[in-house]
MIDOSE-1310 file (N, C-alpha, C; in nm, 2 decimals, decimal comma, always signed):
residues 69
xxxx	-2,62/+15,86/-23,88/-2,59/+15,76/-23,77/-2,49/+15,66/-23,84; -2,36/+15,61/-23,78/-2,28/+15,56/-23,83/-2,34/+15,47/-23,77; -2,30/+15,28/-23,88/-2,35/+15,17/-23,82/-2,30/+15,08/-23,85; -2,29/+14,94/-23,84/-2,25/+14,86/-23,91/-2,39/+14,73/-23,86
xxxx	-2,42/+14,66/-23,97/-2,54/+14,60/-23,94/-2,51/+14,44/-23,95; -2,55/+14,36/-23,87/-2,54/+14,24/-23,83/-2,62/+14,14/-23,90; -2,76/+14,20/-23,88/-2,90/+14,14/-23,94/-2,99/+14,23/-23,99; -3,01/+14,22/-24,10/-3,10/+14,25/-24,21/-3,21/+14,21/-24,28
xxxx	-3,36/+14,20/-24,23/-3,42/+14,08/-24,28/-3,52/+14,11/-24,24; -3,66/+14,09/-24,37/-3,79/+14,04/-24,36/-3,82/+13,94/-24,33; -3,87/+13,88/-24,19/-3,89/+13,83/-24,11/-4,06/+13,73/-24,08; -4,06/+13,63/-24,16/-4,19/+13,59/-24,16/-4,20/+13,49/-24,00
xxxx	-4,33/+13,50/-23,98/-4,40/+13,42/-23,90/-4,45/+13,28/-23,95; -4,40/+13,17/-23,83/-4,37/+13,04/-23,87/-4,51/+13,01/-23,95; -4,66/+13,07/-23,92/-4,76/+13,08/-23,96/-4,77/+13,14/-24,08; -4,71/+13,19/-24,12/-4,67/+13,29/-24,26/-4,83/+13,41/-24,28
xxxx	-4,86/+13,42/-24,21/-4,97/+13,53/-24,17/-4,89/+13,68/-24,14; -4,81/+13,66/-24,11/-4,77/+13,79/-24,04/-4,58/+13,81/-24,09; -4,58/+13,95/-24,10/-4,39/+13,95/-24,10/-4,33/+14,09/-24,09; -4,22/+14,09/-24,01/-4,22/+14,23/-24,01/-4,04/+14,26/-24,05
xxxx	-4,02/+14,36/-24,08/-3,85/+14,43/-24,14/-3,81/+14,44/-24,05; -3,68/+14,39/-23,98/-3,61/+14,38/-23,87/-3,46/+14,43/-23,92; -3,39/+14,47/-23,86/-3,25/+14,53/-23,88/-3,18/+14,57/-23,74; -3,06/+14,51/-23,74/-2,98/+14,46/-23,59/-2,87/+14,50/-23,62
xxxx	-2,76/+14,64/-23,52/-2,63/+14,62/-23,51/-2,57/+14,69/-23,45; -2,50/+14,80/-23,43/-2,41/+14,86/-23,37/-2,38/+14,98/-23,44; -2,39/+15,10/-23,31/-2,40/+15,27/-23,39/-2,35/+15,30/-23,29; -2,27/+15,43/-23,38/-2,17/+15,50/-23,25/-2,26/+15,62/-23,28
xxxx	-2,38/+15,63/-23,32/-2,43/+15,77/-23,30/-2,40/+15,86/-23,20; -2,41/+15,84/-23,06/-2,41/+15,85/-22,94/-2,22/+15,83/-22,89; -2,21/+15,93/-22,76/-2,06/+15,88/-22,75/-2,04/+15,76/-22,72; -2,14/+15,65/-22,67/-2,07/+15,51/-22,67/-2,14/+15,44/-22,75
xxxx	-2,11/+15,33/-22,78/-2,17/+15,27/-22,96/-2,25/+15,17/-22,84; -2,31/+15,12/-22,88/-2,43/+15,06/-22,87/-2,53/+14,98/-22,98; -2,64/+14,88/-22,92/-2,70/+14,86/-23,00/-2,82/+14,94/-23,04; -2,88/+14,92/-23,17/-2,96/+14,95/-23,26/-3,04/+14,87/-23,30
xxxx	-3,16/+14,89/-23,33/-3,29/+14,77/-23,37/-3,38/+14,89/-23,44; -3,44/+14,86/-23,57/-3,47/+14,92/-23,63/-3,62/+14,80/-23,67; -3,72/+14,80/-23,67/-3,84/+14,73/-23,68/-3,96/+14,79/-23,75; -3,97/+14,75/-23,88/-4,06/+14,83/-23,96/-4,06/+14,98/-23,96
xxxx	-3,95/+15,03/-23,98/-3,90/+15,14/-24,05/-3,91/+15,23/-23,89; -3,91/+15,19/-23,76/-3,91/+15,29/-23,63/-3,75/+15,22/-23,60; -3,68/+15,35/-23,57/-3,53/+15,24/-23,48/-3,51/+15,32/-23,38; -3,40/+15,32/-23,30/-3,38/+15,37/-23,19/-3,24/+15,30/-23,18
xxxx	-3,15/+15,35/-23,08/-3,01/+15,32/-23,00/-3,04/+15,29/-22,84; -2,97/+15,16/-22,82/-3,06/+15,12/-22,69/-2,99/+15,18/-22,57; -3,02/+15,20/-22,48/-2,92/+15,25/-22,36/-2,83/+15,12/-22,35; -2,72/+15,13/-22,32/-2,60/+15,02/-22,25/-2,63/+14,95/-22,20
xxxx	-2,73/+14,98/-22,07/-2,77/+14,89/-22,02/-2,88/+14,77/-22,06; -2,97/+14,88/-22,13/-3,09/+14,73/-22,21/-3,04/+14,68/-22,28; -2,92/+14,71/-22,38/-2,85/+14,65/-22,48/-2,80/+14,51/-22,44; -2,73/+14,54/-22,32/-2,64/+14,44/-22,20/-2,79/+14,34/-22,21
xxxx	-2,86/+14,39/-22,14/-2,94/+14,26/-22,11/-3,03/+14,19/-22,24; -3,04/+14,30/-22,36/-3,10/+14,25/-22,45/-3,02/+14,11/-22,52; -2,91/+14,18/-22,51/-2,81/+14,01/-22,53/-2,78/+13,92/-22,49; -2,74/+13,92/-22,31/-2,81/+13,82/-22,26/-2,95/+13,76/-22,27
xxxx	-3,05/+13,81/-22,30/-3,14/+13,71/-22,32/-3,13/+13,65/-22,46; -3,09/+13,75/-22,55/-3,06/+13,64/-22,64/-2,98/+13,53/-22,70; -2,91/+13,56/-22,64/-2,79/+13,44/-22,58/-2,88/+13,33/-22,51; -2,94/+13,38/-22,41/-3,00/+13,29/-22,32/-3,14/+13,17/-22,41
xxxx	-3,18/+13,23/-22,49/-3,28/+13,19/-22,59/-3,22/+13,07/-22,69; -3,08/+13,14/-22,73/-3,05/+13,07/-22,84/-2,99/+12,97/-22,82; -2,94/+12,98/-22,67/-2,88/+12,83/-22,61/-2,99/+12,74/-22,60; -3,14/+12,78/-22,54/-3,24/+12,75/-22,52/-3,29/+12,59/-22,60
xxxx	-3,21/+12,70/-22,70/-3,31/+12,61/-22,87/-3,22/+12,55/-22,89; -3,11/+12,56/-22,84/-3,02/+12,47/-22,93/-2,93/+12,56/-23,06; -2,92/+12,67/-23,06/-2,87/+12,74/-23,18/-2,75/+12,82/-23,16; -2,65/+12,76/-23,06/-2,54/+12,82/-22,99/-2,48/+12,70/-22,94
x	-2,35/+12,68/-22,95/-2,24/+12,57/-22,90/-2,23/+12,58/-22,78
């Protein structure tokens, strides 16, 4: 799977009880590239369309908090 990775990272809980391996980016496995999320060693390529909205929400999140201009 060709990729290029955005986020890469062991991922603790604010509680520090819990953490999981997260990995975020973009694969042209598939004829149209798309995103990829890979979460304690299970990944997948998302369809177009969850990908679409998986971003908008995280856009929508990050404006939320304050972590976006």
């Amino acid at each position: 799977m060709a990729t290029t990775v955005f986020f890469e990272e062991t991922v603790q809980c604010q509680g520090g009880e819990e953490s999981m391996n997260i990995e975020f980016g973009r694969s042209s496995f598939y004829e149209d590239d798309s995103i990829y999320l890979k979460v304690d060693g299970k990944a997948l390529v998302m369809e177009r369309e969850a990908a679409k909205k998986f971003v908008e929400a995280a856009a929508s999140v990050g404006s939320y908090l304050g972590f976006l201009d």
